[in-house]
N, C-alpha and C positions, 0 to 999 in steps of 0.2 A: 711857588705853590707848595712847594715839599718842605720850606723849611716854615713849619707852622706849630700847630700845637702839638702833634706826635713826640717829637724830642723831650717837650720839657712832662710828658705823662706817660708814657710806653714803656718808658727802663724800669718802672718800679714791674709791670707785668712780664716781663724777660726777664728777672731775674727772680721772679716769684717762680714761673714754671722751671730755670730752667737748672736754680736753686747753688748756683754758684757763678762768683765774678768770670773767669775765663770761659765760662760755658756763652753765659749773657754775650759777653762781648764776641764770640764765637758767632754768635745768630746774629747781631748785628752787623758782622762782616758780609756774612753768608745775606742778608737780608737785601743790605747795600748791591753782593755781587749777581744777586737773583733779580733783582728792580732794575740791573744792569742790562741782564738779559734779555726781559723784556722791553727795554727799552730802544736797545739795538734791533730789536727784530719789528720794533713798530717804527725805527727811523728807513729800514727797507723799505717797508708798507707805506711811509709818508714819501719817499722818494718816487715809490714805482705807481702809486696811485696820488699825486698832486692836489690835492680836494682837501676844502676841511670839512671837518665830519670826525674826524679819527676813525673812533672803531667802530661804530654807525656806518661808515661806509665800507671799510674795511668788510664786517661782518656781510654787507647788502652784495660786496662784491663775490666773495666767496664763498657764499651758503644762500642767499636770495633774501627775499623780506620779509621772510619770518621771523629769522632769525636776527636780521637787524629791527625788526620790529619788539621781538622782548628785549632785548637789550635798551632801545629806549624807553621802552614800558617799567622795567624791571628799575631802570635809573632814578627815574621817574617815583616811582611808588616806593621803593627801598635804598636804594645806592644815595641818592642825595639828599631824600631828608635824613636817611639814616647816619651819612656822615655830619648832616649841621648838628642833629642832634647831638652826639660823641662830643661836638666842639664845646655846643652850649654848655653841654654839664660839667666839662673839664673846665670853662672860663666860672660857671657857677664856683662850682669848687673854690679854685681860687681866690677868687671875690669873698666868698663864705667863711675862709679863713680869715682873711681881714677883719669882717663885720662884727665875727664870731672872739674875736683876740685870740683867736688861736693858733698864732704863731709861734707863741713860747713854747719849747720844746714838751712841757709836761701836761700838754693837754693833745689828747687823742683825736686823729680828722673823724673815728667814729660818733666821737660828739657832737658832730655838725650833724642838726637833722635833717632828713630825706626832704622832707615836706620844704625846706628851705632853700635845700640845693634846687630839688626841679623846680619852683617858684621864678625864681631867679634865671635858670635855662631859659622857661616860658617868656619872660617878659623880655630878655635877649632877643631870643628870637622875633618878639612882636616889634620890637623897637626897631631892631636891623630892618625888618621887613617893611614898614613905614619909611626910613630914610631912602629905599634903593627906589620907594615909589614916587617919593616928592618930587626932583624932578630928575631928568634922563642923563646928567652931569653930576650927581652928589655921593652918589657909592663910589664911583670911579675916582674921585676928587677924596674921600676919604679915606680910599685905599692906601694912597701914596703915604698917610699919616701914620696908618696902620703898621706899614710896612717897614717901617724906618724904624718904629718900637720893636718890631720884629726881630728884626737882625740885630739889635744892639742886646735884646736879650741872649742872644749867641756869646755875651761876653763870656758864661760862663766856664767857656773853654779854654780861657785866657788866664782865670780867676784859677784853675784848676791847676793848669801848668804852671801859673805861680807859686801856688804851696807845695807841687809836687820837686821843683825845685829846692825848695828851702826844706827839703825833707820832712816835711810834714803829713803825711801819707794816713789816711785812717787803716783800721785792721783791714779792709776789705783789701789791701795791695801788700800788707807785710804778710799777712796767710796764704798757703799756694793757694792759687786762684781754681784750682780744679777741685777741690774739696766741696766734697756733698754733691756732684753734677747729680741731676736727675736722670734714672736710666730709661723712661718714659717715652717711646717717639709722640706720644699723642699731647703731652705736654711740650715738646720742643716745637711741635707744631704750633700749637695756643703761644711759643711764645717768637716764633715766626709770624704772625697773623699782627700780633703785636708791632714787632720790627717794621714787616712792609704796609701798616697803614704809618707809620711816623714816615717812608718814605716814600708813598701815595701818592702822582702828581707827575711821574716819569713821563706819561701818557700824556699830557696835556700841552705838548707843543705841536701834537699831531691834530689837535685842533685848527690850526693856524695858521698850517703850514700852505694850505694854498693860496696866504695873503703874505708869503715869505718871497722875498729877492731870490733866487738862484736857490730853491728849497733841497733840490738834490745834492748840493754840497753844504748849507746852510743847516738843514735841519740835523745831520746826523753831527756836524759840529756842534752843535746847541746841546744836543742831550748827551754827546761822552763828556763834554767838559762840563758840565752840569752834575751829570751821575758822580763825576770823581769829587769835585767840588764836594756837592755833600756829602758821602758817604765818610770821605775825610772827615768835617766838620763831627757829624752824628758821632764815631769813632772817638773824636778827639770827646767831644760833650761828655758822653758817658763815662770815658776814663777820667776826667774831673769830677762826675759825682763820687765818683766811688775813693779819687783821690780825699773827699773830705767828708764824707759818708760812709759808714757802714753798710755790708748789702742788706742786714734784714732792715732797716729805716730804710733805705730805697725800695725792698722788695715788698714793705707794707703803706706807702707811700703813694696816690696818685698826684700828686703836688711836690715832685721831688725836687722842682727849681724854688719852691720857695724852702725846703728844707734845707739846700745846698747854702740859701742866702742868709739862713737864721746862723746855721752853723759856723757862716766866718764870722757876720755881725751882728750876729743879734735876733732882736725880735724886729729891730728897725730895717735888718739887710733881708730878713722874712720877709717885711712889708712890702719894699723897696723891690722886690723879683716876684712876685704876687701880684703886684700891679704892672707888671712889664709882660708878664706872660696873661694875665688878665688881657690888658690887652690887644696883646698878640693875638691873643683867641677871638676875640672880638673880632678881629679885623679879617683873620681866617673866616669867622662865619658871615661877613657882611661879603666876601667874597664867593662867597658860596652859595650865600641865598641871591647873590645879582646874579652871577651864569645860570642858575638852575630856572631861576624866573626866567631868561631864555628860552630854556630848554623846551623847557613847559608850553612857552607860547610860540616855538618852532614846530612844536609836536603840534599845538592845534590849531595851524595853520595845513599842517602833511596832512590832518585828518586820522593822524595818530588818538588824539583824544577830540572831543566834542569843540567843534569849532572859537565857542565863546571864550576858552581858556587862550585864543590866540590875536582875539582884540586887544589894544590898547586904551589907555584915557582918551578920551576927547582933548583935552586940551594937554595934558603931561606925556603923554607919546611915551608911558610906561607900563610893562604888564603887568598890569593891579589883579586882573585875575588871576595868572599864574602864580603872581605872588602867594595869593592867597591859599591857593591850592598848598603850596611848596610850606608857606608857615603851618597849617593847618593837621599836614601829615607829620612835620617834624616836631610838632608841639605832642601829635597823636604818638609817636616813638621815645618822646620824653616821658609821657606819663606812664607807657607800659612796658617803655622796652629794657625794664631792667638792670638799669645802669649802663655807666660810661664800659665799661670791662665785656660784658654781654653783648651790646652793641657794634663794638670792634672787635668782634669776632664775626658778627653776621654779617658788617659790611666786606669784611675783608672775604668771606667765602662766597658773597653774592658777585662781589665785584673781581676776584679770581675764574670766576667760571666764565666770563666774557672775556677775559685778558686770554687764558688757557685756549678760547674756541679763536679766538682772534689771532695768537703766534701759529695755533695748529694751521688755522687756512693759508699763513705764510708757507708751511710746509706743504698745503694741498696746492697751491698755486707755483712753486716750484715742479711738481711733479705735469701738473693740467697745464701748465701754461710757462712750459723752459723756455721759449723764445720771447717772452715777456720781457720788455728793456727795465732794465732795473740798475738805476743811475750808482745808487750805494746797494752792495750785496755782503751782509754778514755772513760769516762763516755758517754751517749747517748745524752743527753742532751749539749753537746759541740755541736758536730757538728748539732743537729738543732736549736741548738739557731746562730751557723754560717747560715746557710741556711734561717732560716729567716729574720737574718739579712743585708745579703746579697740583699734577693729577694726582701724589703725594697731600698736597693740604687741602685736596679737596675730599679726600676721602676720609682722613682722620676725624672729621668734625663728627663723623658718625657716631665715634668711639667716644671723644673729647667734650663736644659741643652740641650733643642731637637736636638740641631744641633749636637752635640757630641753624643748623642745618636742613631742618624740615619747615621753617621760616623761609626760607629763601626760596626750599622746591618749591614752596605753596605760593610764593609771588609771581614765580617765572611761569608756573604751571597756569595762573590766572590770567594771564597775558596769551594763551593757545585761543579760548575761543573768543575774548575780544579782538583776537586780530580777522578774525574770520566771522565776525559780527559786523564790525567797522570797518574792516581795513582792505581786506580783499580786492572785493569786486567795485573801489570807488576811484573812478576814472580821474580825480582827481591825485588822489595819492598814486596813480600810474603816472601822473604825466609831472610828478612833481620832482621838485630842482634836481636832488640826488641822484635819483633814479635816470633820470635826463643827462647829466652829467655821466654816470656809469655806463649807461650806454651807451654814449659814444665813446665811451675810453674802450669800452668791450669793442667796437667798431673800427676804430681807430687801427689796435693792436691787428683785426686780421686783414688788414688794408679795403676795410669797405666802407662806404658814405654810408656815417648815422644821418639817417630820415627822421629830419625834424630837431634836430638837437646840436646846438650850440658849443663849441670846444672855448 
């Protein structure tokens, strides 16, 4: 799930903020080492709390269910369509250059028009959302297709260190590489926000993990050899664009794998990495709109949202309404949210401030609950170096990004009184699975018989 569209559209926005090759590559280390962070401090939380859920549980565990309740509100209504959207426009994008011939170098991506690229997002979106709904085996079955395009689009890193061998190096590696850095923190921040949505996805084996073999030794192997894996990779990618790019074409560039592929071959190695990362993105957002249609129809089963969004077909045993919900707000974020560039900044600050309250309860349940068994225990210093780090780019937006920042409070904020409209006082969502689950583990831990609840 991390290595997806991010890589091949994020380096042109890290190096646009952060306005020099060693700096960029500097934030993508730092990005990779901060996704690390977090990731080690949620394989604690996946060890010492065995459930899936991830941070939905996590948060229910250490702050109660309000707070796990906007977090799945919050995901819900911004975090996931707002990430298909990012996908959509960036697979448009590429696609668009193809349609458009605008691969050859002397033609500008501001020439592709607006009206063309979101068209194009929208109808992605519709399409994917129809396939995940025919029947309950066809997203999952064309993921694996996806997937395999995926990774081979990774050649790039190969392609790089080939010319970088043969000495073939563009200006961006014969120049020091610190020239012009930006002295900005509010910009290195915009171009960190950039880095860790390309590495988005750290979190998502904490999904899972209570359907894992031996999850306390299992899970935190899974995300350190994962985390280094890609950061490697990411690392190695960007130093191949830059090996045969220039950084202002990467830094004015949201299609910097098709520009990497025009430049060794042509307008044909354009096409040729245009439709690899097309779709890769695809495939990213057919994966995104089948979990989120979950999501959706988890939530209104919990009585999180209106019960009807958690039926399925009569006869497809698929969720056509949440589908629908989930196309409808991501089509609604396509048309206003301003672009791909705008967008990935609101997601990454909406979806930082759950990560940030999530490591922090790591540290409040270290303090509330030391005799807590906690199978893998990461150093203490991980997760406050996450937490400060976080509390750093959460604040910057103010400066940086306000609109997307008062976007986000305005989502989270709207989720206060429908929790306590809906959510409250409905005996069903008291007795429902998580909740049921959590309390006996709270039971468990001070050697008392949960009444009524199942381990």
């Amino acid at each position: 799930m991390q290595i997806g569209s991010g890589i091949f559209s994020s380096p042109g926005v890290v190096v646009a903020n952060t306005q020099s090759v060693g700096a960029s590559l500097l934030v993508w280390l730092a990005s990779g080492l901060l996704a690390w962070t977090g990731a080690s401090s949620f394989a604690e939380l996946g060890s010492t709390i065995p459930i899936n859920g991830g941070a939905q549980a996590y948060l229910a565990y250490s702050y109660g269910p309000l707070v796990s309740y906007l977090f799945a509100w919050t995901s819900i209504s911004a975090l996931r369509p707002g990430g298909s959207a990012v996908i959509a426009l960036i697979f448009s994008e590429y696609l668009n250059r193809l349609f458009w011939h605008a691969t050859p170098a002397e033609v500008s991506p501001d020439e592709i028009p607006q009206w063309a690229i979101k068209l194009t997002a929208v109808a992605a979106v519709l399409f994917i959302s129809v396939l995940c709904v025919m029947t309950r085996n066809l997203g999952t079955r064309a993921a694996v297709a996806f997937t395999t395009v995926k990774v081979s689009a990774m050649a790039v890193t190969v392609l790089g260190i080939i010319q970088l061998a043969r000495g073939r190096a563009s200006s961006s590696l014969r120049e020091p590489l610190f020239t012009g850095s930006s002295q900005s923190p509010s910009s290195y921040a915009l171009a960190l926000y950039s880095g860790l949505w390309a590495f988005d996805g750290w979190d998502q084996a904490n999904y899972v993990c209570g359907e894992m073999k031996n999850a306390e030794r299992n899970l935190p192997r899974a995300i350190h050899s994962s985390m280094a894996i890609v950061t490697l990779l990411f690392l190695l990618g960007n130093v191949a664009y830059f090996v045969v790019l220039d950084k202002v074409t990467v830094g004015l560039s949201n299609t910097v794998a098709l520009d990497f592929g025009r430049a060794l071959f042509g307008p044909i190695g354009g096409s040729i990495f245009a439709f690899m990362v097309a779709f890769s993105c695809f495939g990213a957002l057919n994966g995104a709109a089948f979990t989120s249609a979950r999501l959706i129809a988890v939530a209104g089963r919990e009585h999180y949202l209106p019960a009807w969004f958690g039926k399925l077909h009569t006869t497809r045993k698929t969720p056509v309404n949440a589908m629908c919900l989930h196309a409808a707000i991501t089509v609604l974020f396509i048309a206003v949210g301003g672009g791909f560039r705008s967008l990935i900044n609101f997601a990454v600050v909406a979806s930082w401030a759950f990560y940030f309250l999530t490591v922090l309860g790591l540290v409040i349940l270290r303090v509330k609950e030391p005799l807590l068994e906690r199978p893998y225990k990461t150093w203490i210093i991980t997760p406050l170096t996450f937490c400060a780090v976080a509390l750093f780019l959460l604040c910057m937006p103010v400066i940086a990004a306000p609109l997307e920042a008062l976007a986000v409070l305005g989502f989270v904020s709207a989720g206060v009184p429908l929790y306590y409209i809906t959510h409250r006082n409905s005996p069903d969502v008291q007795n429902s699975r998580i909740f049921t689950v959590l309390s006996s583990l709270w039971a468990r831990i001070r050697g008392r018989p949960a009444s009524g609840a199942g381990w």
